[in-house]
Residue, then its C-alpha position, 0 to 999 in steps of 0.5 A: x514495522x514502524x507504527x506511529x500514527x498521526x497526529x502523533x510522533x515518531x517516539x523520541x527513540x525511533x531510528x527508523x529512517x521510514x518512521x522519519x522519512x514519512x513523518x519529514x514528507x508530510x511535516x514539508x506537505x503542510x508547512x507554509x513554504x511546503x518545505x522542512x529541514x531536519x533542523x525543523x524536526x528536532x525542534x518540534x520534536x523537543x518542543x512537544x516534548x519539553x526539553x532543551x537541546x542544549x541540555x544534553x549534548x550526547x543525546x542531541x547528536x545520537x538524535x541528528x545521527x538518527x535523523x540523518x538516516x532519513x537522507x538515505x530514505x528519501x533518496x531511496x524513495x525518489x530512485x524507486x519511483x522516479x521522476x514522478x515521486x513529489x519531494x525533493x532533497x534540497x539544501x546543504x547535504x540534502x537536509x531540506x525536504x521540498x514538497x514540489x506542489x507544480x508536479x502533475x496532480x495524480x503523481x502528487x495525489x496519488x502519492x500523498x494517498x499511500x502516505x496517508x492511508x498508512x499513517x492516518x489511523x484506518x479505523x477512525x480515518x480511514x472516510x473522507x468524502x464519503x469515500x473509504x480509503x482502505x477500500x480504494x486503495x485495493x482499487x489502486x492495487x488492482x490497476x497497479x497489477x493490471x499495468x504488470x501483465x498484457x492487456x488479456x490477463x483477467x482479473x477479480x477484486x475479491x475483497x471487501x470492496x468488491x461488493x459482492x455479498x457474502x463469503x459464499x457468493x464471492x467464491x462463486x462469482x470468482x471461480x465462474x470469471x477464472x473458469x479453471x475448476x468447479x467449487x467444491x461441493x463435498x463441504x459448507x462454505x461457511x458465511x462468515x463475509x470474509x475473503x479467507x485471505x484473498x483481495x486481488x486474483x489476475x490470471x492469464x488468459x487463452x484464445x477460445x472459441x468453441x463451436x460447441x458448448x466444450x470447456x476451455x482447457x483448464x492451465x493458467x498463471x494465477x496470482x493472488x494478492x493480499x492488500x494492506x493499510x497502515x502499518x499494524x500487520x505483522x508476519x502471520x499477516x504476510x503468511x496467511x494467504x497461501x495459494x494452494x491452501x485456499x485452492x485445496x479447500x474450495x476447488x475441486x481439482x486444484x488449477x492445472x497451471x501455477x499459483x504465485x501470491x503477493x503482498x500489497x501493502x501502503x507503506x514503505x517498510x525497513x530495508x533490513x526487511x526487505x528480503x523476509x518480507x519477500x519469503x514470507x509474503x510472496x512477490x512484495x508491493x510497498x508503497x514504492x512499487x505500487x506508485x511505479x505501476x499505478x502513477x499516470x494508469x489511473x482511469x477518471x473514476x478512481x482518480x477522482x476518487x483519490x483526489x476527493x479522498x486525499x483532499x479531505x484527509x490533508x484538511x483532517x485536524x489530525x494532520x498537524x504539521x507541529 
């Protein structure tokens, strides 16, 4: 998983096309014409750097041939969201990257919002306007999810975002929307206000109205979702949100209907990947995807939320361009 972080650059011995691509994206963002060319990025990377490439031949067409990897990125970026994704490839064989600032603003901010929350460092940068990236971004998650089921699935942001105290009162408030099964009452809960894994559940839901006070008959397709900034996370990260693990431990019995879980994650990741990324951590969202479902669904509040966000992180003295 690539991991340069801003205002850093990629390492002189990258090849990863993601790596480039993003770094391409916002090099164009920032420049004055909001355009860059290949050409733009060899020369800011020898210039930090300090060295000449007319001095070493070899290296400087394995660094082009590297950089020309990039081209298939971007291309693969424009075919996965479409029309609404912000750059555009321009220029001989595709080698100028043209930031196109007269697209509509929440498909341009929206985007620049994935990109930065993954390459701005989470910890240091993660507030801007008061507001907290990480934070929105299971926002955005959610209203992504929201756009793949009918408009009666349910859904519980369950994360640190949700504002709901404790470990012990999250599991609560969740089981009490999911109205499946009771909370376990053979064992503590501890009150460590974590999530155990858990940020996003949405389930399916039945028609039910009873006369009288009887329960709604339990069998539902529920789905859990981890959501991730940046690029530190690894295997074990993908791995630790297991449906039937975190049901057996804390409801009694476990839901009658099938579990299914997903991976969200801010960043776009290497196409060798794409497929054990899936094995390990379930139905994956990368940056791509959770553009598709999320762009034009946006309601006023979170929109202005990431407007306010991503302005700020653009003015961030981190973001310089060279």
């Amino acid at each position: 998983m690539p991991k340069f972080r801003l205002p850093g650059l990629p390492t002189e011995a990258s090849d990863s096309p993601v790596e480039i691509a993003d770094w391409w994206e916002i090099v164009a963002l920032k420049s004055k014409g909001k355009k860059a060319s290949l050409n733009d990025l060899r020369a800011i990377r020898h210039r930090q750097t300090e060295t000449d490439p007319d001095t070493d031949a070899e290296e400087d067409i394995e660094e082009e041939s590297r950089f020309d990897f990039a081209i298939d990125e971007i291309r693969y970026r424009f075919a996965a969201c479409g029309a609404n994704y912000p750059f555009r490839l321009v220029g001989q064989f595709d080698r100028v990257l043209d930031y196109n600032a007269e697209d509509p603003e929440e498909s341009r901010l929206l985007y620049l919002f994935l990109l930065l929350t993954t390459r701005l460092n989470m910890n240091s940068r993660r507030e801007f306007n008061d507001i907290d990236g990480p934070l929105l971004f299971e926002e955005v998650c959610e209203i992504a999810l929201k756009s793949i089921w009918n408009d009666r699935a349910k859904i519980h942001r369950f994360g640190t975002s949700s504002g709901q105290g404790d470990f012990p009162q999250k599991l609560k408030a969740f089981f009490q929307d999911l109205q499946e099964f009771d909370l376990r009452s053979d064992r503590v809960i501890p009150n460590h206000g974590g999530d155990d894994g858990l940020d996003i559940a949405i389930w399916t839901s039945f028609t039910w109205m009873p006369l009288d006070n009887s329960r709604a008959p339990q069998g539902k397709l529920i789905l859990l979702a981890q959501c991730k900034t940046g690029t530190s996370w690894k295997v074990p990260d993908l791995q630790r949100l297991q449906p039937d693990s975190f049901f057996g431990k804390w409801m009694a019995p476990q839901p009658c209907g099938q579990t299914a879980r997903a991976f969200m994650a801010s960043a776009r990741i290497e196409q060798i990947d794409w497929e054990d990324h899936h094995r390990d951590g379930g139905l994956f969202f990368d940056r791509c995807r959770i553009f598709d479902y999320a762009v034009g669904r946006l309601p006023k509040d979170v929109f202005a939320k990431v407007r306010l966000w991503t302005e700020g992180a653009l003015a961030c003295p981190d973001l310089g361009s060279s």
